[in-house]
C-alpha positions in Angstrom: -30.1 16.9 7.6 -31.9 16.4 4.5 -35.1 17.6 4.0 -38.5 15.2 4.0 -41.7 15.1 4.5 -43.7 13.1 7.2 -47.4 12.0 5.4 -50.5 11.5 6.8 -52.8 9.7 4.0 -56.3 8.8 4.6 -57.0 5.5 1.8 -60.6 4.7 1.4 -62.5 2.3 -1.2 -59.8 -0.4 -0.4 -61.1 -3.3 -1.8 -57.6 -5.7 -1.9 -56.9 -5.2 1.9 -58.8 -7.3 4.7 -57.8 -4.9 7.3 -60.1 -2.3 6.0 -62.6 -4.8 5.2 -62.8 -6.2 9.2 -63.0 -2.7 10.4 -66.4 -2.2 8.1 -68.1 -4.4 10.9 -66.0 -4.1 13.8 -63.9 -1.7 15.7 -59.9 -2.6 15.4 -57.8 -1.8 18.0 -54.6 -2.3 16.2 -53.2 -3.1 13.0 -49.6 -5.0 12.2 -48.5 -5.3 8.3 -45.6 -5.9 6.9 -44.6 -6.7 3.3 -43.3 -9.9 3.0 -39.0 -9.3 3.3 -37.7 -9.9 -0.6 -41.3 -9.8 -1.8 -41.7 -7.1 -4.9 -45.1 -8.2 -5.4 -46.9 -6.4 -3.2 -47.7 -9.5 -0.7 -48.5 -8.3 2.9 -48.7 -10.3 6.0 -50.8 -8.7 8.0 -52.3 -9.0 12.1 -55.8 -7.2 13.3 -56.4 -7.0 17.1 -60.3 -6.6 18.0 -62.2 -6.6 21.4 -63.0 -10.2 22.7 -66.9 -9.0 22.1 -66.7 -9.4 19.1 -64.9 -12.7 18.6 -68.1 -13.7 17.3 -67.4 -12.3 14.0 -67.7 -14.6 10.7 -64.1 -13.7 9.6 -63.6 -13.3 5.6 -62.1 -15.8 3.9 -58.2 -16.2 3.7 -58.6 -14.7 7.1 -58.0 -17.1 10.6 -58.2 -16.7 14.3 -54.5 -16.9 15.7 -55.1 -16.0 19.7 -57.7 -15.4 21.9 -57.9 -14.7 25.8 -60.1 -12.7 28.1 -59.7 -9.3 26.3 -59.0 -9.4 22.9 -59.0 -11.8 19.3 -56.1 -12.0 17.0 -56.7 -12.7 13.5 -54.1 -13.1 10.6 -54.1 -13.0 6.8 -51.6 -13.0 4.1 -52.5 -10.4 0.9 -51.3 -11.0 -2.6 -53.4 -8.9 -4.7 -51.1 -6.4 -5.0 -54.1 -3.9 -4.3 -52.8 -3.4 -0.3 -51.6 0.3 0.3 -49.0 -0.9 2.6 -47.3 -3.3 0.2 -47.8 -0.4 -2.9 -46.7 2.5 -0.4 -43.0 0.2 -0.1 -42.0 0.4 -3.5 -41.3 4.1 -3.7 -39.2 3.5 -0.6 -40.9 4.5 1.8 -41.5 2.2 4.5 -45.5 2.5 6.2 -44.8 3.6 10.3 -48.2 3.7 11.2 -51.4 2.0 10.1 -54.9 2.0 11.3 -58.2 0.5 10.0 -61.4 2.0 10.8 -64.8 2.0 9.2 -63.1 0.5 5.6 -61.0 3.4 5.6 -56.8 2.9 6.1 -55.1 5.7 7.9 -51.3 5.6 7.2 -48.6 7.9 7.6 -45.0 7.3 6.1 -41.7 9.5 5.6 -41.2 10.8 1.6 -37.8 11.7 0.6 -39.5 14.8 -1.2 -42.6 16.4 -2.8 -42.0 14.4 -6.0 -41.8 11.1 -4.4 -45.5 11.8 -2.6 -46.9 12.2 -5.3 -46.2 9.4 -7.1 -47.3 7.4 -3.8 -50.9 9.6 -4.0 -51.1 8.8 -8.0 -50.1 5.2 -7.3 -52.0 4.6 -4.5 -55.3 6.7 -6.4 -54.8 3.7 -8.9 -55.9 1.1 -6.7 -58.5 2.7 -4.4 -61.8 4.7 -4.5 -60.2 7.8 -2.4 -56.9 9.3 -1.3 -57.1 12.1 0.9 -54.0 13.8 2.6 -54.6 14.3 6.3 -51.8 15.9 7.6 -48.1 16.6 5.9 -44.8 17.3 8.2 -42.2 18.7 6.5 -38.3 19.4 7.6 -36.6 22.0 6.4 -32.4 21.5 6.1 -32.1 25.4 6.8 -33.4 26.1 9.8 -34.3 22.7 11.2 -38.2 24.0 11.6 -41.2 21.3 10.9 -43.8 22.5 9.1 -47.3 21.5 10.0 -50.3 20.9 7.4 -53.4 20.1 9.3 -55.7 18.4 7.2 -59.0 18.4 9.7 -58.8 22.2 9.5 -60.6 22.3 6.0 -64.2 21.1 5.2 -64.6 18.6 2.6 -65.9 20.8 0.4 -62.8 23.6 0.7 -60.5 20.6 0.7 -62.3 19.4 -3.1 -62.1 22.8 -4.2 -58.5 23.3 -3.1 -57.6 19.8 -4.6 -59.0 20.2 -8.0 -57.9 23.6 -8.3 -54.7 22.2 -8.0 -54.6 18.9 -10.4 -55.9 21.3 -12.7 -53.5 23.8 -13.3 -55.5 26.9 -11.8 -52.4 27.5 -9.9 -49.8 26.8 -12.3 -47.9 29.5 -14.6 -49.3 29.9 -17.4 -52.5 28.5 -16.2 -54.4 25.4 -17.6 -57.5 26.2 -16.4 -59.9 29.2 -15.2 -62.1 29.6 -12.7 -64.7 28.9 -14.7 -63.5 25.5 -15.9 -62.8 24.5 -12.4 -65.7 25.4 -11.2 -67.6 23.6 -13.9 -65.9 20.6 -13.0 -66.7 20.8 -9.6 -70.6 21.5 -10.9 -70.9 25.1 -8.7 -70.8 28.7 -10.4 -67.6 30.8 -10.2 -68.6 32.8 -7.5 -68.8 29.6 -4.6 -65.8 28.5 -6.7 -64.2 31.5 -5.9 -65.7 32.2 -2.1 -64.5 28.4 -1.0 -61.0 28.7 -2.4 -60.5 32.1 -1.0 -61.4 30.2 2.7 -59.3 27.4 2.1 -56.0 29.4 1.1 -56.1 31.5 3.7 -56.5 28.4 6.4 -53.5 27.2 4.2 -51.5 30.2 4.5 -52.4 30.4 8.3 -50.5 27.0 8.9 -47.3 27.6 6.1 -46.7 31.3 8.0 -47.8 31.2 11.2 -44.7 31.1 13.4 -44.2 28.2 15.5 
């Protein structure tokens, strides 16, 4: 078996998708996209279920009303921005298996062939929207079969930052291309809190990665 890694990718500040956009005002119960099959432009056909309270809703434009009973409203767009996570997240090959909207935030999780191909899907998708935050990573390992699990609700927002900009730049890489100084300058605290939050968040890091399942 080869090895991959199952991602779980919070995309907020997504302008170019109407999904995200309806759940700003009302709670979705389910999401359905799909790129459009021979489509390389990023077009995305796309269903949102919500409670039949709010039905009411004036639904952007480009979006229509496709079913309604007792329970629930169905309403239907087609994207061609280009600016959609689920039709950028496709052209790395990696097909989107989950999606949900909620509060104008996209939560969707997808298989990567390996750590390279990830990140260009973070980079890409960090292109197009005003956050990208990994949730939760799964990774399976050829030799002995094990799946590793990366829990991104362990960290606060603040040990995740710190962790994160440590990393894109270069603290941890050898030689290093930045201090602790410079990091923490960027991050606009002193060396010390620097130093204090990324000591907390490697070591709930390390707990997951060793920790025997």
């Amino acid at each position: 078996m080869d090895a991959g890694i199952h991602a779980q990718i919070q995309v907020s500040g997504v302008e170019g998708c109407p999904a995200a956009s309806l759940s700003e005002d009302v709670e979705i119960e389910s999401v359905v996209l799909d790129r459009q099959t021979g489509s390389r432009d990023g077009t995305v056909v796309g269903e949102v279920t919500v409670d039949h309270a709010d039905t009411e809703m004036e639904a952007p434009e480009g979006v229509q009303r496709v079913f309604d009973d007792d329970t629930r409203s169905v309403y239907r767009f087609v994207n061609r921005t280009g600016d959609c996570p689920c039709g950028r997240v496709p052209d790395h090959g990696c097909p989107v298996r989950t999606v949900r909207a909620d509060s104008g935030s996209l939560l969707l999780s997808f298989i990567a062939s390996d750590v390279q191909t990830l990140r260009s899907i973070v980079t890409d998708l960090r292109s197009c929207c005003g956050a990208v935050r990994v949730q939760r990573l799964t990774q399976s390992t050829p030799e002995s079969q094990r799946l590793l699990f990366v829990n991104r609700e362990a960290f606060t927002d603040r040990q995740y930052e710190v962790l994160q900009t440590a990393h894109e730049m270069g603290y941890f890489a050898r030689p290093k291309r930045a201090d602790s100084a410079a990091v923490a300058a960027e991050l606009g605290i002193s060396v010390a809190t620097f130093s204090e939050h990324l000591a907390v968040a490697q070591e709930k890091l390390l707990d997951q990665v060793l920790t025997k399942k």
